[in-house]
N, C-alpha and C positions, 0 to 999 in steps of 0.2 A: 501503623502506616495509614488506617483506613481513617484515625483520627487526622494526623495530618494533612489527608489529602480533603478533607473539608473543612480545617482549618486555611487551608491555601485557597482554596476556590472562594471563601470571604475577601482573602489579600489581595488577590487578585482578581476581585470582582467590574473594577474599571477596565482593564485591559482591552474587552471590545468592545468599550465605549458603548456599553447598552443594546447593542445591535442583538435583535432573535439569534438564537443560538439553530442553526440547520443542522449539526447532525453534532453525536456525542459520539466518542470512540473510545470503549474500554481494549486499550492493546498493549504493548510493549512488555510483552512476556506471559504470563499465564492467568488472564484474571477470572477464568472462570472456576479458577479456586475460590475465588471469595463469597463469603455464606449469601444466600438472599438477603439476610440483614443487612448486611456491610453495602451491599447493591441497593438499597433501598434509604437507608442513611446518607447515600454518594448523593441519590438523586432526589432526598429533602432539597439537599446544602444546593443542589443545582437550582432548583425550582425558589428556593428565597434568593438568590443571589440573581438571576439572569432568567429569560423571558426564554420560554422552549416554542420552536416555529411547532403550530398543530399539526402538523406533518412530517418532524424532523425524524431521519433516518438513526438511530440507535444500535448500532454494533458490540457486539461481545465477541472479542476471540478467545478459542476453546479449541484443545486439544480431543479429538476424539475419546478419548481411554479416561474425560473428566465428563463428559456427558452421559451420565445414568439415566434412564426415565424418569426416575424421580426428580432428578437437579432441571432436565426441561420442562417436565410440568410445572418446577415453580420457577423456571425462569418465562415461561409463559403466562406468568402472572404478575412479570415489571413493567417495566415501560419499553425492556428491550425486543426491538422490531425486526433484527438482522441478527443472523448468528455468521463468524469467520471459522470454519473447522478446517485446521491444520491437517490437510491430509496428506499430501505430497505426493502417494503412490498409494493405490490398487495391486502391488505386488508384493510379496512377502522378498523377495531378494532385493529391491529396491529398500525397503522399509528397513531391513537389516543392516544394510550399508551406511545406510544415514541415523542409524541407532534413532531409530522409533523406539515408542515405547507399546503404540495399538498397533495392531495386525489388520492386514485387509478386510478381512469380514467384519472387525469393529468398525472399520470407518464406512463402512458399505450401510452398519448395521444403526450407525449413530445419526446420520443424514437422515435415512430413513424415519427413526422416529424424531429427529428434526421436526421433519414435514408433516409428521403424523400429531404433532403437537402444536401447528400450527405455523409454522416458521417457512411459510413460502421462499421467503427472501436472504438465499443462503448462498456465502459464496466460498470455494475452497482455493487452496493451496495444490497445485502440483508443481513437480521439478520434472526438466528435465536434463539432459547431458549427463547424467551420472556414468561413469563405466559401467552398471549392470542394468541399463536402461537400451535396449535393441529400440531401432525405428518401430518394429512392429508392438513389440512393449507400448510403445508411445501411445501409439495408433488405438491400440484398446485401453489406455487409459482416458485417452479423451472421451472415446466412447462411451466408456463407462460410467463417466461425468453426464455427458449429454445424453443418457438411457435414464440415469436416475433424477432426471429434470431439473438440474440445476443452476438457478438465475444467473449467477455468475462465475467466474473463472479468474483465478491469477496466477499466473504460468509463469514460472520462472527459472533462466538459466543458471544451472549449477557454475559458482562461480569460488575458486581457491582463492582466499582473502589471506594478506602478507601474514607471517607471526599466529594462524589459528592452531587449531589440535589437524585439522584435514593437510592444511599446510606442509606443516611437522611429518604427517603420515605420508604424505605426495614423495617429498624427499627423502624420505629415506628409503621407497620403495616399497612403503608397506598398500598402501590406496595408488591402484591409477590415475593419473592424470586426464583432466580435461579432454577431450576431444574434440575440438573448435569444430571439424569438417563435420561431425556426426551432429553436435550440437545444432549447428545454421539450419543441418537436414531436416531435425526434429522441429526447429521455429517456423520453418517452409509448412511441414506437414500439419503443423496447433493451426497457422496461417489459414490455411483451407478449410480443410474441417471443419473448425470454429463456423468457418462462413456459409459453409453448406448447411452447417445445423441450425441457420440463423441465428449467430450469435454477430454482433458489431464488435468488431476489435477497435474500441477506441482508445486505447491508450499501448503502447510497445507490450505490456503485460497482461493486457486487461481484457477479456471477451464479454459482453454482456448481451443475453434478452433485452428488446426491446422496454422501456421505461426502468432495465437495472442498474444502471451506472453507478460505480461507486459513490453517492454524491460527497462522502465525507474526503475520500481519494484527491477525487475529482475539483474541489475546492482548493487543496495542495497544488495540483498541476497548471489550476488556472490563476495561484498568485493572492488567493484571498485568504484575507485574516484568521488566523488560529490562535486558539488558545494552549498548552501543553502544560500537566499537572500531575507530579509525583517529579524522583527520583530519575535523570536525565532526560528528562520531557524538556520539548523545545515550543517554541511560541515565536510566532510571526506575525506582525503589523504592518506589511509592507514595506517601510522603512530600517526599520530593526529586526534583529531575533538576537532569542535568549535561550539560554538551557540552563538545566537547575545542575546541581551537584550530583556526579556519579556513583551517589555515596548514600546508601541508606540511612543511616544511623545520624551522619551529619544532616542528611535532610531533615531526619525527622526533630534531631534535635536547633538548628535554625529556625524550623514553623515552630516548636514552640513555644518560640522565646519570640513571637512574631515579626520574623525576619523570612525574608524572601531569599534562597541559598542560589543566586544566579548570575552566567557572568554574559555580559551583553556586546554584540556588533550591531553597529550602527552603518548600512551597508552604503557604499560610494552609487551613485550612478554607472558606473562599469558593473558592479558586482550586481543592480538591480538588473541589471542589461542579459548577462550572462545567466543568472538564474532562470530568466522568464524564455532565453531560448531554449535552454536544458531541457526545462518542463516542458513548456507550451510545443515544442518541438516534438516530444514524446505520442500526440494527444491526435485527435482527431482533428480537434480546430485548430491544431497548426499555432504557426508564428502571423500573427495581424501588425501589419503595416502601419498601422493609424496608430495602434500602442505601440510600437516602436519607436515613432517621431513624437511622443509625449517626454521621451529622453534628450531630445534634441534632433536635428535635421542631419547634426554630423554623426549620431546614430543610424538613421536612414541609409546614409549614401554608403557606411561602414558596409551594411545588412544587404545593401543592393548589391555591393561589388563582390561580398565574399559570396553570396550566396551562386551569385550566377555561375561558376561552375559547376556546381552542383544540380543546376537546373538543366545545363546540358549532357551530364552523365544521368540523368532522369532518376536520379537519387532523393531530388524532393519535386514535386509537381506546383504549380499556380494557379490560383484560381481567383481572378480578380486579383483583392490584395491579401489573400490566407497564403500562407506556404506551409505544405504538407509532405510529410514522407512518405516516398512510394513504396512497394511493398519490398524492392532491393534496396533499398534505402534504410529500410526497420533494420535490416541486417547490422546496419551500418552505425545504429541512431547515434549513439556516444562521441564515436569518432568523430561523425559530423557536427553534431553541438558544438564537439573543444574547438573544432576548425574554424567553426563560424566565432567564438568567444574573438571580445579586445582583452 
């Protein structure tokens, strides 16, 4: 696998058109399995192929119960500058429901030497809406977040997807169901909190310290070009996107017969349109007026008419020409987007 994914990075080495690369993202399932070797092999084949910004943001996501002291001392000796640790919950009956594999005091226990190794720049995973998540649960797991000084946060609602295993279990009566009213309570209470503890919620899921912003995130939500490499990795150019095959074996057999295993959209001006309010809606900076009429003027007048009832339920606010979501409004964010969509 780890051959193929630097044989791809040669293949795909035009893609963005030469541009510095601002952040590298090892994610999409568990890469902090892979030996230092393999993490240093990745980032020869980076380093000959494409131009790394001297400030670029470098991420590794990591399960806690895969961070040993020993694996962060030598992961404190890559290039990687951000650790993402999967933690979800501070509570063992939470953890249990969502079939963890580390316990509370792992993950209490792995941040810490995180930090103790050098890795200021950490952001985790919590959920919440679970059935065994009480408001006051909540309450002390943020807490617990922002006691152990952690630069950033991504909060997310627990959400039953069609056809999974929790699905299967919802229905038959085995796992409880969602609780929407308990849920909105619990995004209200992240909402504050967060703000009291000086964090900026810039994006619907996202809390950050002042200078943490996800910026590899953050690059997705504002519309700029990506690259995506391995086995169902997607890639964006603005105009198109691509995704490879959901197939390990055919990936890796494609790369190396030097074929690129990916099937492509070439996206209409509606689908640019609709993308960038999804995101950009999501975000701090809002939906900008000025990019909106680079789609055309009958875009504008689209954007002007739908949004305005939303301006009068004080659902999204104006500012000049940004439009931003108010905090009844985050409640709302999805809904709103599809409304606003042609």
């Amino acid at each position: 696998m780890v051959a193929a994914i630097i044989k791809e990075i040669a293949l795909q080495k035009e893609y963005l058109l030469g541009k510095p690369l601002q952040s590298v993202y090892f994610g999409g399932g568990t890469p902090s399995l892979l030996e230092i070797k393999d993490l240093e092999l990745i980032f020869d084949a980076i380093h000959q192929h494409h131009s790394l910004a001297a400030d670029a943001e470098i991420t590794l996501e990591a399960n806690p119960d895969d961070l040993t002291i020993q694996k962060l001392k030598d992961l404190s000796k890559t290039a990687i500058n951000r650790l993402s640790i999967g933690t979800q919950s501070f509570f063992e009956e939470d953890l249990k429901w969502m079939n963890r594999a580390h316990t509370s005091q792992e993950a209490k226990t792995c941040i810490q030497a995180a930090q103790d190794q050098g890795f200021d720049n950490l952001t985790i995973d919590l959920i919440y809406g679970t059935p065994t998540t009480t408001n006051k649960m909540w309450e002390q797991n943020i807490q617990t977040a922002i006691d152990l000084n952690i630069a950033h946060l991504s909060c997310y609602c627990l959400t039953v997807e069609p056809n999974t295993a929790l699905d299967h279990f919802v229905k038959k009566g085995i796992k409880e169901a969602v609780d929407e009213e308990k849920s909105a309570q619990q995004f209200e209470i992240l909402m504050q909190q967060t703000v009291e503890a000086g964090y900026e919620h810039y994006e619907i899921s996202n809390f950050a310290k002042p200078n943490c912003h996800a910026r590899h995130n953050s690059n997705y939500w504002l519309g700029a070009s990506y690259l995506g490499l391995g086995p169902s990795a997607h890639s964006f150019n603005g105009d198109s996107r691509q995704w490879n095959i959901a197939n390990n074996a055919k990936y890796i057999n494609a790369i190396e017969e030097g074929l690129l295993p990916f099937e492509k959209e070439q996206l209409t001006p509606d689908q640019q349109y609709n993308e960038y309010i999804l995101t950009a809606l999501r975000t701090k900076w809002g939906c900008q007026l000025q990019k909106i009429s680079t789609w055309g003027l009958g875009y504008e007048q689209y954007f002007l008419k739908t949004v305005e009832p939303y301006l009068k339920e004080e659902l999204i606010q104006k500012n000049e020409q940004t439009y931003t979501l108010t905090s009844k409004g985050k409640l709302l964010a999805d809904r709103i987007a599809m409304e606003l969509f042609i």
